[in-house]
LOLO-541634 format. One record per residue: x negated, y, z of N, C-alpha, C in turn. Coordinates in pm, whole numbers, plus 50000, padded with zeros to 5 digits. Last residue first. Layout:
% residues N
XYZXYZXYZ ...
END
This chain:
% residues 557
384845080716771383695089916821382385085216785 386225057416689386445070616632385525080716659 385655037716912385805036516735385935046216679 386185046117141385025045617085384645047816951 389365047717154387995059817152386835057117119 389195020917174390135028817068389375042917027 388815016717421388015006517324388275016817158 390005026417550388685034117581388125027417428 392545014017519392585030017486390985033217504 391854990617604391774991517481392005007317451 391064997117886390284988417870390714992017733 393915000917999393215010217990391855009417875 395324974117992395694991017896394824997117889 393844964018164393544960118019394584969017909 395034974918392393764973518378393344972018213 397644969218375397114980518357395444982518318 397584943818430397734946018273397294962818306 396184940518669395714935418565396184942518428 398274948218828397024957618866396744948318701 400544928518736400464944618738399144950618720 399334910918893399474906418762399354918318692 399004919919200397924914519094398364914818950 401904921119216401034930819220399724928919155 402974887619181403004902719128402354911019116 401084883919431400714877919265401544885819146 403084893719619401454895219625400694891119462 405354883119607405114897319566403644903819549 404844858819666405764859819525405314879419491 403664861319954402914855319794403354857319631 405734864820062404744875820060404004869419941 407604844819992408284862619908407024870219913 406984829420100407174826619984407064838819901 406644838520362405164835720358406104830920164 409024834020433408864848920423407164848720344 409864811820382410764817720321410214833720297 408344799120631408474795220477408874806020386 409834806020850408724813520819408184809220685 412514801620792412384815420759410774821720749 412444771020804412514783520690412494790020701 411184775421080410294769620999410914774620875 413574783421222412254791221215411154785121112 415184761821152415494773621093414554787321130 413814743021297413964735521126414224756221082 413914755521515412894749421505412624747621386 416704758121595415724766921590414854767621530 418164734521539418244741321473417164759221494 416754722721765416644718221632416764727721567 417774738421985416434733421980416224732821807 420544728021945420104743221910418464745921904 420424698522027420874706621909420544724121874 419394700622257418504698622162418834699522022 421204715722432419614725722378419074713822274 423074697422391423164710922306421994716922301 422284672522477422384674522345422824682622292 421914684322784420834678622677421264677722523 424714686322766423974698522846422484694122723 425574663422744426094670822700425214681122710 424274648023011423934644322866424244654922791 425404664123250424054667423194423574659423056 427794655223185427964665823206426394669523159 427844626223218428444635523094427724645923052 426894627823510426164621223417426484628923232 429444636623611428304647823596427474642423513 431174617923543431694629023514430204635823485 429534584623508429984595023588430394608423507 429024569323308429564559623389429864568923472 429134578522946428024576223084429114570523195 429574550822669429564567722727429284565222919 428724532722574429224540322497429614552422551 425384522922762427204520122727427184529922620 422924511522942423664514922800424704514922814 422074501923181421474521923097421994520822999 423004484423269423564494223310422864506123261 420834462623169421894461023095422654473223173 418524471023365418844474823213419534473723177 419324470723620419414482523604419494485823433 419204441123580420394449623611420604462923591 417404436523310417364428223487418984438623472 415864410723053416514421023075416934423523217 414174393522927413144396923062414624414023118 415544391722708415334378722750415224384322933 417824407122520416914408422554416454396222691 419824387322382418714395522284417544400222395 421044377622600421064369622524419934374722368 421274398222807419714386822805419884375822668 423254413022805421944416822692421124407122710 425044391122886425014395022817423854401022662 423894387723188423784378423102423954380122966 425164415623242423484414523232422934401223167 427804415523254426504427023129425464425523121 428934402123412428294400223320427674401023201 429984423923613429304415423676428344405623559 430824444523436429774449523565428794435723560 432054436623125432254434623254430594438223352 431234418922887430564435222937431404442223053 432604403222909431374396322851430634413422892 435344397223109434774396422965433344399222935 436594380723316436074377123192435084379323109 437384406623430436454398823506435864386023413 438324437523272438724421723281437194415123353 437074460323213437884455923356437814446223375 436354454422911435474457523049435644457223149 438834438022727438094448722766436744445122942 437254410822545438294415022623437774427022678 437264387122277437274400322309438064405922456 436874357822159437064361622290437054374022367 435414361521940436844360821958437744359922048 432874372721969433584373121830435164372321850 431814395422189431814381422145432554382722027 430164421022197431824420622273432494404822240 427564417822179427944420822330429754422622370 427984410821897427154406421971426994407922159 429904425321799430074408421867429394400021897 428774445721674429744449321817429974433821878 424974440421709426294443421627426984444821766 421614446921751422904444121799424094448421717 419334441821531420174446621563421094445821644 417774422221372417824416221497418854431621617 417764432621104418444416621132418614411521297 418184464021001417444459921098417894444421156 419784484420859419404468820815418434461720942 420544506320975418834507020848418454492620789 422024499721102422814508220977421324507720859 421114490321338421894481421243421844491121113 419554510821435418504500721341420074495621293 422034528121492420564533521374419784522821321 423044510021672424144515821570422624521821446 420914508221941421474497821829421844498721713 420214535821985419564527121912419744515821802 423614556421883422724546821933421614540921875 425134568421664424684571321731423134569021818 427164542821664426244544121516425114554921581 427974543621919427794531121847426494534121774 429904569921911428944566522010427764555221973 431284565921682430134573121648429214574021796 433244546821810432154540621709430964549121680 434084556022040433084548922085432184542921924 436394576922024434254580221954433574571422016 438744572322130438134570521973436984573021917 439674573322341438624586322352438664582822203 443184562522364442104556522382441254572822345 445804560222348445424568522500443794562122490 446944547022174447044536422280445994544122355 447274568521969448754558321995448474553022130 444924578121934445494586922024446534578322045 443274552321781442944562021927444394567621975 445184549821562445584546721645444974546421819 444134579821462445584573521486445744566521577 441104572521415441624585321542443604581121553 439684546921360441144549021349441724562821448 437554530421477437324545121447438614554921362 439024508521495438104514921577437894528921591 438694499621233440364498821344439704511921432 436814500921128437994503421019438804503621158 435024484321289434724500121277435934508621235 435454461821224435464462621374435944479621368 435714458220941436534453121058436794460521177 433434468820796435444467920728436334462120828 431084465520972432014480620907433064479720843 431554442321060431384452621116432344463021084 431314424120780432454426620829432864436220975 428584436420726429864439220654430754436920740 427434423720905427334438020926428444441520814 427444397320844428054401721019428324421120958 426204393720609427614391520624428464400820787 423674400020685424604406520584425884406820593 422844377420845423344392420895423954398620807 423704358220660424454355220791424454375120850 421924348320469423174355720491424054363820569 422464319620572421884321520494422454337320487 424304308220793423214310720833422024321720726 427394316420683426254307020683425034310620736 430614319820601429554321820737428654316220752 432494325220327432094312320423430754322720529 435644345120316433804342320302433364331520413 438424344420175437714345720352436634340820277 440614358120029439494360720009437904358820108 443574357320167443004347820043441494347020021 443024370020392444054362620381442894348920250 440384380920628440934386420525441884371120490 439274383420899438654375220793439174376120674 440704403721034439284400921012438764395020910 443144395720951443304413820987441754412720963 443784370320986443604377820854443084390120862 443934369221302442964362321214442584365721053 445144398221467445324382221437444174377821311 445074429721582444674423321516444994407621534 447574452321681446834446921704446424435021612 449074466121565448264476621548447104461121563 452014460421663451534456621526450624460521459 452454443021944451494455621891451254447121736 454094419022062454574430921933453754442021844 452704408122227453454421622334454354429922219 451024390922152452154385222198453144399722263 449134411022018449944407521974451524401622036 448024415422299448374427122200449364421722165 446904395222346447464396622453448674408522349 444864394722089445954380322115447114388222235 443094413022172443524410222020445314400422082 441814408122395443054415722452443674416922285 441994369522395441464383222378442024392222432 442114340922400441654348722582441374358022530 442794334922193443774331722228443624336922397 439954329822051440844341522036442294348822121 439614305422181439004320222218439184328922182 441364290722031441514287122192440674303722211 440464295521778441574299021814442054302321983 437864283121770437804295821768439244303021787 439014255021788438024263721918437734277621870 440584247921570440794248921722440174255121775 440954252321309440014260921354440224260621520 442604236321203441634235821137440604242021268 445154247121327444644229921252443834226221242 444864273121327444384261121488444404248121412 446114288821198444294284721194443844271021257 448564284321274448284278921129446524277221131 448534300021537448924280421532448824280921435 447794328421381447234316021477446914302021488 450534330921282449234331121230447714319221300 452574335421471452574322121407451304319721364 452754364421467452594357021588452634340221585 452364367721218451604376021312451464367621457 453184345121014453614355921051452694358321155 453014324220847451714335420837452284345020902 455184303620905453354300920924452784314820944 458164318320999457424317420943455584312520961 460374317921169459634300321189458284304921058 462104345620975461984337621142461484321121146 460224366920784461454356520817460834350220929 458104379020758458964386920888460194372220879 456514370020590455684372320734457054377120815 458344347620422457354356220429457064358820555 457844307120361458764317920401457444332620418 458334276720266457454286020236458324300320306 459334249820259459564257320354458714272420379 457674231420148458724233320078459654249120169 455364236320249454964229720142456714239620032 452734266520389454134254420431454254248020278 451074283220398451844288320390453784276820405 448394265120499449084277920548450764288120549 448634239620317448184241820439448084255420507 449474251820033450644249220162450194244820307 446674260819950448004273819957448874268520074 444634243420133445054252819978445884258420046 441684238420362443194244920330443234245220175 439424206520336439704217620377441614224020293 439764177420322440744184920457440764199720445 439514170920088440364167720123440994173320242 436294184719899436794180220047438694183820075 436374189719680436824172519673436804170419840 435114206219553434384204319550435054187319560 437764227519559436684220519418435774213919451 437704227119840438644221519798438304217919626 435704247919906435584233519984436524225019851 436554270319751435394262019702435234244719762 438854277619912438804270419751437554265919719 437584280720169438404272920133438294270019961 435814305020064434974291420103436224279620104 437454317919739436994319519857436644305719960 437414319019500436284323819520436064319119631 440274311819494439454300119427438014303519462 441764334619582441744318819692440324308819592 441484350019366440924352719500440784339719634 443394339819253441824336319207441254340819305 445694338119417445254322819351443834328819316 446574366619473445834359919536445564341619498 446774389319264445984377019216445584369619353 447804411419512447834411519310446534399019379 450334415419727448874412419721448524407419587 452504423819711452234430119771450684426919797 455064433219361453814421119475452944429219573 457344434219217456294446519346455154439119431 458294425119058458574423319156458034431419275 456994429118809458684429718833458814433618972 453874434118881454664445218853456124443318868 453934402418858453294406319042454154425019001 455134391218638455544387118799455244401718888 452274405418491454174409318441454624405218555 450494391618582450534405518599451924410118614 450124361718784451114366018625451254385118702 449574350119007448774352718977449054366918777 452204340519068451734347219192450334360819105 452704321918872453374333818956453124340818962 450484309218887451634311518758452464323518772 449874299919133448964311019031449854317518866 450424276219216450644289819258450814299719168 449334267218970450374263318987450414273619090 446354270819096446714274518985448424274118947 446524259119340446214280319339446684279519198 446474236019279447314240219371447604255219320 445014211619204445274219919087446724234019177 444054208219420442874211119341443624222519236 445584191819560445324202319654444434210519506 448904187219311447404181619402446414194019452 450294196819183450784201219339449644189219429 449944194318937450514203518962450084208519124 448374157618910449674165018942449504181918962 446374147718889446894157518765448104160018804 445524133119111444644143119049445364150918927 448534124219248447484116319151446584131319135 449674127019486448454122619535447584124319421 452374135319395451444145719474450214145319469 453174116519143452944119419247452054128319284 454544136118862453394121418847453504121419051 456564145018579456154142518758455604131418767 457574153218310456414142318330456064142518496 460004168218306459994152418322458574145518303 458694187918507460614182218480459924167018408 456764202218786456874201018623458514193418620 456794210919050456164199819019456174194018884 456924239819036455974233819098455554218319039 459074244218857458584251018887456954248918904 461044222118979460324225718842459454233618807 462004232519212461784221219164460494218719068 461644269219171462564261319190461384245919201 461114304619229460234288219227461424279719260 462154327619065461824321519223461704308819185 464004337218845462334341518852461454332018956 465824341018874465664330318837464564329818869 467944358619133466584357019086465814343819018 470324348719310470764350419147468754356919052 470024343419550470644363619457470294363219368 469134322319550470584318219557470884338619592 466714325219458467774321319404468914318819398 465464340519706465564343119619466374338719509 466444311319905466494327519947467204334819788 464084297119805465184294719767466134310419791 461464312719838462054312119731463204306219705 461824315920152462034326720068461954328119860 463714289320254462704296120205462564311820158 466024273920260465984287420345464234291320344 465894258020062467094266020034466834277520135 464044238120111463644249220009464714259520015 465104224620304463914231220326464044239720252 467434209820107467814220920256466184228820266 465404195620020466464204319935466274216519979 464264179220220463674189620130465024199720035 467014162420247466034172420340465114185420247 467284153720004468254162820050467564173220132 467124139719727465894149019771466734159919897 468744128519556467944119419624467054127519728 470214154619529470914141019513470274131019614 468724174119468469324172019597470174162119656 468254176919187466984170819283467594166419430 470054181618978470284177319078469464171319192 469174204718739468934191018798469634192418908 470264223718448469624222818545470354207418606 471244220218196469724218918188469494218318335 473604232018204473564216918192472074212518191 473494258418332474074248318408473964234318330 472824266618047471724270118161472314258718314 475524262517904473704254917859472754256917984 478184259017897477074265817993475534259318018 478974245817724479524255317650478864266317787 477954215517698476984227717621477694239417639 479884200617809479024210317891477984217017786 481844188517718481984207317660480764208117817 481904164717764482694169517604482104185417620 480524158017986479944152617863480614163317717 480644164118284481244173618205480854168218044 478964148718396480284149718446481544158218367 476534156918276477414138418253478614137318277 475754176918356476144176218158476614163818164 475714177618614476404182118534477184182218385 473344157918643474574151418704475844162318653 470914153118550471594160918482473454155718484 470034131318666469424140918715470264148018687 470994106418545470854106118709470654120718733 471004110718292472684115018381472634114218518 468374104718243469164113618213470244118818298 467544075418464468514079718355468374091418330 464704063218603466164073618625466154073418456 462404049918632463714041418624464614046518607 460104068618636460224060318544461644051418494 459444087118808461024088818786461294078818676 456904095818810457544084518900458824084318911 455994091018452456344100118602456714091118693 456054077518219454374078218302454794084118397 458484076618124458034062218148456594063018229 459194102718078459844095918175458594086718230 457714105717808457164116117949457434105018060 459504091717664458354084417691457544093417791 461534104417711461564092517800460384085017805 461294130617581460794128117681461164117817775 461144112717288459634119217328459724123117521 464144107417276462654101817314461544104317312 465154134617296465264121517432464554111517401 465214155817145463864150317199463734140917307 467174157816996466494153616926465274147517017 470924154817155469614156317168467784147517105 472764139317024472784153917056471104160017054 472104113417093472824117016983473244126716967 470634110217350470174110317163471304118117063 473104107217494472564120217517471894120117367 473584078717464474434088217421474054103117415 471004069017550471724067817396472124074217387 471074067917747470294080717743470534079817552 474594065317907473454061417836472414073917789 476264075818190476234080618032474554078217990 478634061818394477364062218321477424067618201 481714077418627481164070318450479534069618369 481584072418919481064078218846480524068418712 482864062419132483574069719020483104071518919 481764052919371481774042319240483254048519120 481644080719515481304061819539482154060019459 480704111719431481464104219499480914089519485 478274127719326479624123319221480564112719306 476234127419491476824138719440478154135719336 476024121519827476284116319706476804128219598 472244134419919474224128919947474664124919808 469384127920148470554126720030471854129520052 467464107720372468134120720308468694120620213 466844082320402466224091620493467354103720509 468524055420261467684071120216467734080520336 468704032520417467544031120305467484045420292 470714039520588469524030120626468794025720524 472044061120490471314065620570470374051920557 474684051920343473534056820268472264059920363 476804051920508476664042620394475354043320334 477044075720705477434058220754476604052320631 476404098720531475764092220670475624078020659 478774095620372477394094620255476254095120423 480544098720481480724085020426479014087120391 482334110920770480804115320682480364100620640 484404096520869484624110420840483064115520738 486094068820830485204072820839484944089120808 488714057920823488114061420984486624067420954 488924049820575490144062620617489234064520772 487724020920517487564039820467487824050620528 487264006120781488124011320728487474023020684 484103981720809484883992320840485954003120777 484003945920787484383957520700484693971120772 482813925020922483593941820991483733948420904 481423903320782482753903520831483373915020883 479243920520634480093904320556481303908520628 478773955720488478533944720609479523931420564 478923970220309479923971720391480003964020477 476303975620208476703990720247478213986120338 475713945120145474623958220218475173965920291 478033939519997477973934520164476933946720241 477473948719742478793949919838478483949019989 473943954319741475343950219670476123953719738 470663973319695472073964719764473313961819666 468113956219592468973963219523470113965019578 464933960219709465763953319755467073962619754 462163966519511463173970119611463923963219609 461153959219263460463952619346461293955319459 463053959518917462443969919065462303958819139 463413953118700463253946218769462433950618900 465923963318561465033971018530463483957418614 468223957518718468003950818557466303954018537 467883971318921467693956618899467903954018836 468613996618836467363997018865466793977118881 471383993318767469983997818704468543992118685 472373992219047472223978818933471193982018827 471734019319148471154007619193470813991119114 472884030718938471414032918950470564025119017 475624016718799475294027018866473284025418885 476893999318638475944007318551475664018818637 478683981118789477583977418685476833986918661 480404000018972479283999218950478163991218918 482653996618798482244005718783480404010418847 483003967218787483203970318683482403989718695 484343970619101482663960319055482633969118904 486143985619044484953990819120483773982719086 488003967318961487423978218916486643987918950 488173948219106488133947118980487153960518930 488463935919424488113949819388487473952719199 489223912519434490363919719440489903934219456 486993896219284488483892219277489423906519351 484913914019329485903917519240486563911019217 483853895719562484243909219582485353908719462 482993866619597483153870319474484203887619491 480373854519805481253860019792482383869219684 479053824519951478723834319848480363837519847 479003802420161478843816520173478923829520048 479073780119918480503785220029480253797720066 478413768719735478153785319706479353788819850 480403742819760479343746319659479303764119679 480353722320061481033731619969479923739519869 479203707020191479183702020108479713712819999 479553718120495477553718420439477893710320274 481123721620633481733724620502480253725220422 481833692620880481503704020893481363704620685 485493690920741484343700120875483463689320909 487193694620539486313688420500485393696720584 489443712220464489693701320552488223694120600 488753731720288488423738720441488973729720550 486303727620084487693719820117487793718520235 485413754519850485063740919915486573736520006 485493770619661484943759419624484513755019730 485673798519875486863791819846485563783819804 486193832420112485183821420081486043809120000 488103845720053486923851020046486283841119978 490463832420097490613841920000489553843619944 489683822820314489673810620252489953818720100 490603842820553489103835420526488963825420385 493153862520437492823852120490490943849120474 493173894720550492813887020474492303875020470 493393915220781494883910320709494463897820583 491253925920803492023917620905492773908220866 489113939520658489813926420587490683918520696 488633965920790489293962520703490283953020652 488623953821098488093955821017489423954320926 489723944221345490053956721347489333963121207 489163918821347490573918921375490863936521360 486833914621393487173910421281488183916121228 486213920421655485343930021567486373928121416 487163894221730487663908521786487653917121708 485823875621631487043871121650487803891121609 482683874021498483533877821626485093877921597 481533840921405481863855021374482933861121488 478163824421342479453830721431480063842921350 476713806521206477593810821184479123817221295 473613817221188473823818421262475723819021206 470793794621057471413808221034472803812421149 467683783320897469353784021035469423796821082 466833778020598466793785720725468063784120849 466823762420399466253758820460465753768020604 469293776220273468213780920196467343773120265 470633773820594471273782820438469743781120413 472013756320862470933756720765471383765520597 473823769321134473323758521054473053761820967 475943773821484474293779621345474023768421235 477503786221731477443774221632476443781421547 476693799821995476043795621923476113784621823 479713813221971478533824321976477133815721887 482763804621796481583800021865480103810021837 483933811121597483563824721689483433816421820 484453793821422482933801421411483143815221524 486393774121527484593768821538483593778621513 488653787221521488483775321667486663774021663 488353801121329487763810621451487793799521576 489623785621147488523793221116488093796121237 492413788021238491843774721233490303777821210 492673815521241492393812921344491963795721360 492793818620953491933822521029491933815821132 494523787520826494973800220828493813805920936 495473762820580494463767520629494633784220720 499103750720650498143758220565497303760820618 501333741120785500013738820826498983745020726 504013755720652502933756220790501813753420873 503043743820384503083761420444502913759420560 503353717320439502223720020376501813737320365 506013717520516504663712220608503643714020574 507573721520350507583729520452506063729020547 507263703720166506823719520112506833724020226 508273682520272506623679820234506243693120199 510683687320335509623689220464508603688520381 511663688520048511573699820105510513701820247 511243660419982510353669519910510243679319994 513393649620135511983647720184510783657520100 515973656420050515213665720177513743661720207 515543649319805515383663619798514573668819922 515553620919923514323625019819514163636419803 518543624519961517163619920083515813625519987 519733627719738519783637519846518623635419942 
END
């Protein structure tokens, strides 16, 4: 009987004194207890508090951590003490993610830093599942920027690229694509997160098992592309619209940077150009500008850009990369009132002076009459500006620019304007030598500037009262006040009008006097000669009638 009851205290005493946390927390929720891991000091506190509301509250310390002998303080003898064996009581989760993308990828022997258990759930605060409301935030944010999970946390059954072989004839020809893209480490089932989830019967929607899951790892951008106007387009069911693939090819993707990528600045217009540039495309769809990729390749941007200058524009330095949108969607680059801030990357100081026009004032007011940077220089097709050239060039874009709006009687009468300042223009000294080619000509931006346009009121602008005269001195040197005030496009008083008008009808009727007395005295001095050499010709043949009837008589008499 004594021997029973002594066994029984030796069981009793050995449960109640059992190792239990808070014997744990007398020494490590000390702030600065610390000591040596790996030849580093390390810090073994743990918060008492924080502990107590985590997950593992309810779980002894000695569950976790064990091969060592939690009598035996301090425990610098225990073998692997910090190390932690999870799938003792999460079995089947370790088991499930052996073969997820992260373990993968560390078989594989990625240079990244592969997380495990602790990474995503921290050593001692485990935070409760059930309190978390956006898991793929909390868990996934401090390595991926962007993403979500697309098959949930650690459900998801791997499917070897073996197993795909065995259906599919060309899984190795394109794993050897794989092995040169920068997708070198993904699976099959990483991308083609449909045909994995669905393995027995996803052939039975072939167009859903071919497509990718780019949005997996690729979220932000995803989202970008989705309110594009080519995502837009696909999600009404238009396959036709630039997806992923599209642009950057499927399984040979090389990076942006390498020279044979798709979506390097060089090979850009062309990869545009598939599209954009495709007769059959530009007729389905109604395109509203036919071939602008070869028209971009003529033009001084595309040439900069064959040549290997790096800063000048392609296609997404204007039009955006993933976020491509048309001129009326809302944050669009090329829209009218966006247009602008897209030059200004490049083109600050001619923007800043466009930006003091009445062009610019127009615009910010809605005038959709009024001009922005394409309206002149044209979209895809802009001509470089060289000295070489240079008047040729000015006087073209004259007459397809300045003149084309200008001489617009439409939009004359819309904005209460006279509309004959261009045939006032052409008219002119200036307007006659420009039109005869004349290189030292005045053009219109030569006295209205190029981009700093403003009307004549304005105290600014460049033909303003007060600086019309600095103006022509820029052609004419020895020019004074009264000269730069004998020209305009029309006279500066009612009566002034009044006697120009007066002068260019007698000299119009003048003229026509003058040219139409000269034919008629032509005309009459034609007919007296036309009838005068007649008559002669006449007097003649008679003459030589007569002449053989005498000749005729002779012979017989």
């Amino acid at each position: 009987m004594k021997q029973f009851f002594f066994l029984l205290m030796l069981i009793s005493s050995s449960i109640l004194f059992a190792q239990d946390n808070s014997d744990c927390f007398d020494c490590h929720n000390d702030e600065s207890l610390t000591g040596f891991r790996n030849d580093k000091e390390v810090s073994f506190f743990v918060n008492e508090n924080k502990f107590a509301i985590s997950a593992h509250s309810k779980v002894k310390c000695i569950e976790c951590h064990s091969n060592f002998d939690p009598e035996n303080i301090p425990h610098k003898e225990g073998k692997n003490i910090y190390k932690v064996d999870c799938a003792k009581c999460h079995k089947t989760i370790s088991e499930q993610t052996s073969t997820d993308i992260h373990h993968r990828l560390k078989e594989q022997g990625s240079d990244k830093r592969i997380p495990d258990c602790i990474t995503c759930h921290s050593y001692h605060y485990v935070t409760p599942i059930k309190t978390i409301s956006e898991k793929t935030k909390f868990y996934c944010t401090d390595c991926h920027k962007s993403g979500k999970n697309a098959e949930g946390f650690h459900k998801k059954v791997f499917v070897s690229n073996s197993a795909c072989a065995d259906c599919h004839d060309d899984v190795e020809d394109l794993s050897t694509k794989l092995a040169k893209s920068v997708h070198t480490k993904v699976a099959c089932a990483d991308c083609h997160t449909f045909a994995a989830a669905n393995l027995e019967d996803h052939e039975d929607d072939a167009d859903l098992a071919r497509q990718t899951s780019c949005e997996t790892c690729h979220k932000t951008i995803f989202e970008e592309h989705s309110k594009s106007i080519h995502g837009l387009k696909l999600a009404e069911g238009i396959t036709d619209a630039a997806n992923c693939s599209s642009c950057h090819g499927s399984h040979e993707i090389v990076k942006v940077t390498d020279p044979q990528s798709p979506v390097s600045p060089k090979n850009l217009a062309e990869t545009c150009g598939n599209c954009h540039d495709d007769p059959a495309f530009e007729e389905k769809f109604e395109m509203s500008v036919v071939r602008p990729g070869k028209m971009y390749t003529q033009s001084v941007h595309g040439k900069h850009v064959a040549a290997g200058d790096k800063n000048a524009p392609n296609c997404t330095s204007c039009h955006g990369v993933h976020d491509i949108k048309n001129r009326v969607q809302e944050g669009s680059k090329i829209s009218a009132i966006n247009l602008p801030n897209t030059c200004e990357n490049c083109h600050k100081k001619e923007v800043e002076d466009y930006k003091n026009s009445i062009h610019w004032f127009r615009v910010q007011r809605g005038i959709k009459d009024a001009p922005v940077c394409n309206d002149c220089h044209n979209e895809h097709s802009i001509e470089e500006i060289t000295d070489q050239g240079r008047e040729a060039n000015r006087l073209k874009m004259q007459k397809e620019t300045c003149i084309g709006c200008h001489e617009n009687s439409r939009v004359a009468n819309k904005y209460g304007k006279d509309g004959n300042q261009v045939e006032e223009y052409l008219n002119s000294y200036h307007g006659l030598a420009a039109m005869r080619g004349d290189k030292d000509a005045a053009l219109c931006i030569d006295c209205h500037n190029v981009h700093s346009i403003l009307p004549s009121k304005n105290l600014q602008a460049s033909t303003n009262a007060i600086n019309v005269t600095k103006t022509c001195q820029r052609c004419h040197k020895d020019a004074t006040e009264i000269f730069s005030k004998s020209y305009s496009h029309k006279s500066d008083s009612e009566s002034a009008r009044v006697v120009e008008n007066f002068v260019s009808n007698i000299y119009f009727w003048l003229i026509i006097a003058v040219i139409g007395g000269m034919f008629v005295h032509n005309l009459l001095i034609f007919l007296f000669e036309t009838r005068k050499k007649k008559k002669k010709r006449k007097e003649c043949y008679n003459n030589a009638s007569l002449y053989k009837k005498m000749k005729l008589f002779s012979i017989f008499f």
